[in-house]
N, C-alpha and C positions, 0 to 999 in steps of 0.2 A: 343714465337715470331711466327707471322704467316706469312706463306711468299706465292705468288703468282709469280708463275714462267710460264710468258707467251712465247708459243712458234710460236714465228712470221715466218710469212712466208710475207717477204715485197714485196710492188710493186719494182720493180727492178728500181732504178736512179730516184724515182719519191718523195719526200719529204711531196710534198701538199696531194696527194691518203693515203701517208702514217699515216698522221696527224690525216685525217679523220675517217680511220680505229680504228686509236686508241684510238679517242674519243668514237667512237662508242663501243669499247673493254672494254674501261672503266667503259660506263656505262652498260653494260649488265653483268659485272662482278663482280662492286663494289658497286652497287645501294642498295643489301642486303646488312646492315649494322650487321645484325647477324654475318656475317664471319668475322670481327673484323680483315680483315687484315692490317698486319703490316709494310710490302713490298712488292713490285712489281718491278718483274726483267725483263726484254727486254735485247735481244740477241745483241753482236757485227752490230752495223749499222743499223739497224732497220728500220733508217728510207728510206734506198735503199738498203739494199743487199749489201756483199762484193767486190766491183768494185774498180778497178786501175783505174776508170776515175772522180778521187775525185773533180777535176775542175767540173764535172756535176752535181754536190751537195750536195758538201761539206759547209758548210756556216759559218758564225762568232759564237764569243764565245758566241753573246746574242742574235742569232737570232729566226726563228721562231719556230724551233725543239728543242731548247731548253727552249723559252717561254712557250710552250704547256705543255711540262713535269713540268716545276715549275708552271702551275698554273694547271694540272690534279693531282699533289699532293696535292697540297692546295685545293682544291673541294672536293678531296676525302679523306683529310688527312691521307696520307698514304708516306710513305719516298719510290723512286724510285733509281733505277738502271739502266740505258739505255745507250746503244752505238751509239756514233754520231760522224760523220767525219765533223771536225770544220779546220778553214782555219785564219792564220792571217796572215796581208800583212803588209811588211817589206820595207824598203826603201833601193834597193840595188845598185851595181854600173851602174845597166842597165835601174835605174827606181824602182817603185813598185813593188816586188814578193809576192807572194801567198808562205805560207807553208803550208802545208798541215799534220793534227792527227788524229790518229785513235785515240779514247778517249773512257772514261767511264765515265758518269756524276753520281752525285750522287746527290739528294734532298731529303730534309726534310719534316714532315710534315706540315710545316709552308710555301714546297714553296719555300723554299730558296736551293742554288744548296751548298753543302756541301763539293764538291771536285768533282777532274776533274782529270782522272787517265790518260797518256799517254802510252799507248802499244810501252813495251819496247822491244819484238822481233819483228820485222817486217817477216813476210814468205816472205823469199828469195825465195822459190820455186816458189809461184806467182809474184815476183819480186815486192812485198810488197813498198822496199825501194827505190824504184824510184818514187814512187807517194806521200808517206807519209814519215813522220820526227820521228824517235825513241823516245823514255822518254826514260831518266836515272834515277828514281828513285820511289820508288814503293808510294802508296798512301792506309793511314788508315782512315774511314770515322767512326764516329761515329753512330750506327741505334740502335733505342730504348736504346739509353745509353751505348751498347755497341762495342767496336772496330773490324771492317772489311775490310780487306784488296779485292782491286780492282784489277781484271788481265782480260786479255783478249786472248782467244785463244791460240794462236802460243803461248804465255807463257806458257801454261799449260806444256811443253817440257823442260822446263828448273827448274831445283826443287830450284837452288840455290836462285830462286827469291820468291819461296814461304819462306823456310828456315829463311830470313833473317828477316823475318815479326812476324815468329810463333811465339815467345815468346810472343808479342805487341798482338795479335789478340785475339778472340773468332772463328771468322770464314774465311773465305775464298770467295770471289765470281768470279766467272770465266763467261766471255760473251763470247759465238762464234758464228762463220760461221762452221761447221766443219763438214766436207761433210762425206756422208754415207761410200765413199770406204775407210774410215780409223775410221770407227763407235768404231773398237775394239777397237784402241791407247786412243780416248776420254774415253769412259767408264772406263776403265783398270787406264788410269793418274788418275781420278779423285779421284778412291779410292785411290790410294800409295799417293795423295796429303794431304789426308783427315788424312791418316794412317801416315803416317811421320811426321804430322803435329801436329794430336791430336786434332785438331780443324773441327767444322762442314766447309763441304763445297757444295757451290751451284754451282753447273752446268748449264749454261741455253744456249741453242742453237737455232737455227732457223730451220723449215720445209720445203720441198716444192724444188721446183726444181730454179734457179737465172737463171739472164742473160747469164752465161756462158754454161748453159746444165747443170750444176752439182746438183745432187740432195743431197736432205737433210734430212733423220729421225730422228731429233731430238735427243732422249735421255738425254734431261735435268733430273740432278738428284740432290738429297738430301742426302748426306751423314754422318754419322756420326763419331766423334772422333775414334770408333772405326774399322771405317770401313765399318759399313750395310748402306746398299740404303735405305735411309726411304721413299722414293718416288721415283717413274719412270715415265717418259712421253715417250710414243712410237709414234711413227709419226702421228699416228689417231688422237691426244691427241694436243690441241691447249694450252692446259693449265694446270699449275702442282699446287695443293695447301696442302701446310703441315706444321703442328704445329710443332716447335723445343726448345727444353729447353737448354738452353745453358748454362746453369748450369754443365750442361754432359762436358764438355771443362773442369773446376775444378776438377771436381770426377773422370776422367780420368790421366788428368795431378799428381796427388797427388796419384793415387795407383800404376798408372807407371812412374816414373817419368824420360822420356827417355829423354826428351829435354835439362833436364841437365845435361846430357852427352857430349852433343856437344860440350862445354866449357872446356873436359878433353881435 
């Protein structure tokens, strides 16, 4: 499985700049048809950077950020990964409200959106959950046949929610914003997630500095069942591309077989 791990650095609140970037990413990236990629993954929010001002655009479940994604999969036949703040409005005692999710969309190569994951930790620290609505329940997306669980960020801190998956999975993908001054926390999660898990796991972050001053070095990474980085993106690096056999998920699981231990 070939995978394409771009690491965005977004116009900060801006959806439309955003759109167009990525069309343009797409085809300077995937126009060689030799690279035979399989996925393309985009960071938490992509199409604005991590903002608490989700009213500035956030948008519905079929709009244009994610029209673009289903039909740049379908061009490119390639199943995608991308983080979008979607908004559905409710009829409540005061009128219409807006809700507000952090999400993970997920499409096939057909173009079709495969699943829609909700980011079940909100970061309290940025006060996450005054702007946005938590998910209670994790989400397995089928790529190339086989099962991937979706998470976002601030998840990556919580192991109980990868745990409950790993049996079900091959792999793991995690989208963040997740800034340089805790560069270490990200790297460091990603392998104990990888390593706990037994299952490959993709890391993909974004670069570059947001609206808030907060900068970003990426470190999207590629991990395997048993732990080694098979790929590294350092902040110079826009883009991460690495072949994975997921076969290693079987041949791991069945010479150590930790996970079913959890069940003593």
């Amino acid at each position: 499985m070939k995978i394409l791990a771009i690491q965005w650095n977004p116009v900060w609140q801006n959806s439309a700049e955003n759109l167009i970037k990525l069309e343009q990413t797409f085809a300077e990236q995937l126009t060689d048809k030799t690279k035979n990629i399989d996925l393309v993954v985009l960071p938490e929010t992509f199409h604005s950077g991590f903002s608490m001002q989700a009213e500035q655009y956030a948008e519905s479940v079929d709009g244009k950020v994610s029209q673009k994604l289903s039909e740049l999969a379908k061009t490119y036949s390639v199943a995608i990964i991308a983080g979008v703040a979607q908004k559905q409005v409710r009829a409540g005692c005061h009128g219409q409200q807006a809700r507000f999710y952090n999400r993970a969309l997920a499409f096939n190569r057909e173009g079709q959106q495969i699943g829609s994951y909700s980011k079940q930790k909100l970061f309290s620290y940025a006060n996450e959950q005054h702007s946005f609505i938590a998910g209670h329940q994790p989400e397995i997306v089928q790529l190339n046949g086989e099962p991937f669980a979706l998470f976002i960020c601030y998840d990556l801190r919580f192991p109980e929610l990868f745990r409950e998956v790993a049996s079900q999975v091959k792999g793991m993908i995690i989208i963040a914003n997740w800034p340089q001054s805790r560069q270490q926390h990200w790297e460091t999660l990603l392998k104990a997630r990888a390593i706990e898990n037994q299952c490959f796991v993709i890391g993909v972050n974004r670069i570059g500095q947001d609206g808030n001053g907060l900068n970003y070095i990426g470190g999207s990474s590629v991990i395997s069942p048993l732990g080694e980085v098979l790929a590294y993106a350092n902040e110079q690096q826009e883009w991460l591309n690495v072949e994975i056999d997921l076969q290693q998920v079987n041949e791991v699981r069945k010479q150590f077989p930790f996970l079913e231990d959890c069940h003593i």
